[in-house]
N, C-alpha and C positions, 0 to 999 in steps of 0.2 A: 557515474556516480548515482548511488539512490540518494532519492529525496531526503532532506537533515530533516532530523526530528530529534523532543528534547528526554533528555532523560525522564523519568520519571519526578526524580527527585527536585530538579530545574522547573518540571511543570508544574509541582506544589508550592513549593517553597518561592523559586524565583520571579515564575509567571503567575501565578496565582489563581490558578488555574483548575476544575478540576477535571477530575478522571473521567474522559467520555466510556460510554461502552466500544467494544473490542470491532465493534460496527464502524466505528469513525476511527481511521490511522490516525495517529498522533502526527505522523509527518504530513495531514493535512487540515491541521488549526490552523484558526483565523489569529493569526494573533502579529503586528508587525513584524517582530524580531524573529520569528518562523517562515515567515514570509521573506525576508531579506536571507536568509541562512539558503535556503530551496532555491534562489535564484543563484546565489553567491557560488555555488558549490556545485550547479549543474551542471557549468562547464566545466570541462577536465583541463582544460588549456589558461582558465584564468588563472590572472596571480592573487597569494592572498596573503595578508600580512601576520606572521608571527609574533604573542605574544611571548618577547622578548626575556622578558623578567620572570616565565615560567619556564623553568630548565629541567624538566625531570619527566616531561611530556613535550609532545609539540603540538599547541595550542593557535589555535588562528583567529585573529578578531572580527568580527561580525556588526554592523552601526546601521542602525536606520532612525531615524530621527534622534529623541536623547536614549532611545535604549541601545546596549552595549551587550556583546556576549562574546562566549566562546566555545569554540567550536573544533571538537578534538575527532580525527577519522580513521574509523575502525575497516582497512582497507577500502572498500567501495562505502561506505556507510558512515557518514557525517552525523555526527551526534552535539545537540549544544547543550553542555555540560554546566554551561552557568550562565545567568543574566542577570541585570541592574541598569540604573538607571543613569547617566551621563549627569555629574555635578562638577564642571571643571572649579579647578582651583580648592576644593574641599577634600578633606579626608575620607569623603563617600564616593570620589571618585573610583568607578567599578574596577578598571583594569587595576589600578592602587589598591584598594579593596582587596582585588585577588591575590596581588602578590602577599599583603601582607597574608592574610588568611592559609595562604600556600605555603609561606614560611613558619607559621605558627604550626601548623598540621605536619611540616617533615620534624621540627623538634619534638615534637609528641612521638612521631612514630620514631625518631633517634631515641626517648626516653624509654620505649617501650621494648624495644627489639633488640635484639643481640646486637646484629648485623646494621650498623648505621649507615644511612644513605651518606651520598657522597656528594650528592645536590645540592643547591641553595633551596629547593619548596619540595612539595611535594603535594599531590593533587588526583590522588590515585584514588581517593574517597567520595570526590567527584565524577568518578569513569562509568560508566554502564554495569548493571550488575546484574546476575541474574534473574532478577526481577524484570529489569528493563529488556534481557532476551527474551524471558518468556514470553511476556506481553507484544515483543515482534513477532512470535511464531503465533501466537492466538492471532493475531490480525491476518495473519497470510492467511487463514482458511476461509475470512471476511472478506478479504480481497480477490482471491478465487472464486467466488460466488457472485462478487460483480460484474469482474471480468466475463463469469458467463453467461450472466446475467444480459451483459451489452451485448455481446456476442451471439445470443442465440435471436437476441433480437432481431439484431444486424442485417442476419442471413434469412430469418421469417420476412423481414422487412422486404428484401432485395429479390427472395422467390416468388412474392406477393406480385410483386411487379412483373418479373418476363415468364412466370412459371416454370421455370427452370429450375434444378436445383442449386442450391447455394452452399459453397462448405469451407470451413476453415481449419486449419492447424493449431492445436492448443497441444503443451507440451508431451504425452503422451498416446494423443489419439486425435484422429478426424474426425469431426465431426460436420453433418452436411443436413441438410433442412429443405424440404419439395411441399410448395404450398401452392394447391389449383384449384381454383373454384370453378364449380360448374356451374349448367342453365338452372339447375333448382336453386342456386343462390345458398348451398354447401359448399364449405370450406375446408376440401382437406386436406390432412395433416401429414407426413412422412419426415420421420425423425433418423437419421442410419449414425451409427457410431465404427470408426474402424480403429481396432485397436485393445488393450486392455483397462478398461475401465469399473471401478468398484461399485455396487449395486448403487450408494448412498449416493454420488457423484452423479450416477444413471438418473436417479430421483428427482436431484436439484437439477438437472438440466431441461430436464422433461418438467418438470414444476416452473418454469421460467418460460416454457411458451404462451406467448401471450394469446389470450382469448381460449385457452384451451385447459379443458379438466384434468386436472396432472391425476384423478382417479381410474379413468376410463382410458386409460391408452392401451393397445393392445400389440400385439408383438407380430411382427411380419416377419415374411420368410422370404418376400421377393419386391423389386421395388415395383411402382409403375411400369418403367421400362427393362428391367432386370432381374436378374435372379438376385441377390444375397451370396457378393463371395466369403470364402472360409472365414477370414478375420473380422468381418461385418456382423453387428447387431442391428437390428430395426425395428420400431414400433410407429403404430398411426394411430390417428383420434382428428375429429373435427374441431373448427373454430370458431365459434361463436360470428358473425357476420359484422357484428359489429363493430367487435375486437379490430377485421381485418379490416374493416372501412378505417378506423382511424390508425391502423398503423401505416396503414398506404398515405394516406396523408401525413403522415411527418414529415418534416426534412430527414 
């Protein structure tokens, strides 16, 4: 399962919440009842309880402290589609709440549509909607940029340390990182890419080495210890000294 996250509509309305930029996933607000849905839903193997009283979807309930929600899954993809606040014994009980609100909304669309549903609710108005796609594909190009963002770090991090080079699997192409400093107390840089990779993607990754000019890189033909085979790119540029003093000290 991916991480639940909420609708849009649930993030305004229900959470109260507003719209961060496309920088922060939604499926990682601080918010309890977000936080309870991400744990509830990671496992593939746990059980989770049906909201019973909604027949026209299959809705699961979600509780942490008094907030209450629901949470409908678009195959791998957990979305919570509504939330409120736990009032036992009142008419502002949420899952009570829903059902009515579920049952008013199919009689509207029975009033509206030729073809009348056959359900007791209906809650279709509730679901993800274009909007709420959109704004998942805007984040995956935010999420990719961290990813290699950590990543390139990772491997400058790990070369820093035996001089060797370092390289990783990302889903279209290898990428691998050769960082050696010599006795003049130069730090340099070798970047190799194997694979097919779009200029802009070449940019941000070379832009993400730390302590180093993402202006000045220049393009190599062979590495240190080798030539550049066919499907290999490569560029180098020095590190700022200081850069690598404190990336070697990180954990």
């Amino acid at each position: 399962m991916r991480p639940a996250r909420p609708t849009l509509r649930a993030l305004r309305e229900d959470l109260k919440l507003p719209l961060p930029s496309a920088r922060e996933p939604l499926d990682e607000l601080d918010h309890p009842i977000l936080a309870k849905a991400r744990e509830h839903f990671a496992d593939d193997e746990a059980g989770h309880e049906r909201i019973r009283s909604v027949d026209d979807e299959v809705l699961f309930k979600v509780k942490v402290r008094r907030w209450r929600g629901a949470v409908w899954t678009d195959e791998d993809l957990p979305w919570l589609i509504a939330a409120g606040q736990r009032e036992d014994g009142s008419s502002d009980d949420f899952y009570s709440a829903l059902e009515t609100t579920a049952r008013a909304a199919r009689a509207r669309y029975n009033a509206d549509n030729r073809q009348p549903l056959s359900t007791t609710t209906y809650v279709g108005h509730l679901l993800p909607d274009q909007n709420d796609r959109d704004r998942y594909q805007l984040e995956a190009g935010a999420r990719l940029v961290r990813h290699l963002a950590a990543t390139v770090r990772e491997l400058a991090r790990g070369s820093l340390h035996d001089g060797h080079e370092h390289a990783a699997d990302l889903p279209s192409f290898r990428l691998g990182i050769l960082v050696r400093a010599d006795d003049g107390h130069e730090t340099y840089v070798a970047m190799r890419i194997t694979g097919s990779v779009p200029d802009d993607l070449i940019a941000v990754i070379l832009r993400h080495v730390p302590g180093c000019d993402p202006t000045v890189w220049y393009p190599e033909y062979a590495l240190p210890s080798r030539p550049l085979l066919p499907a290999e790119q490569a560029w180098s540029t020095l590190m700022d000294p200081k850069a690598a003093a404190e990336l070697l000290n990180e954990e």
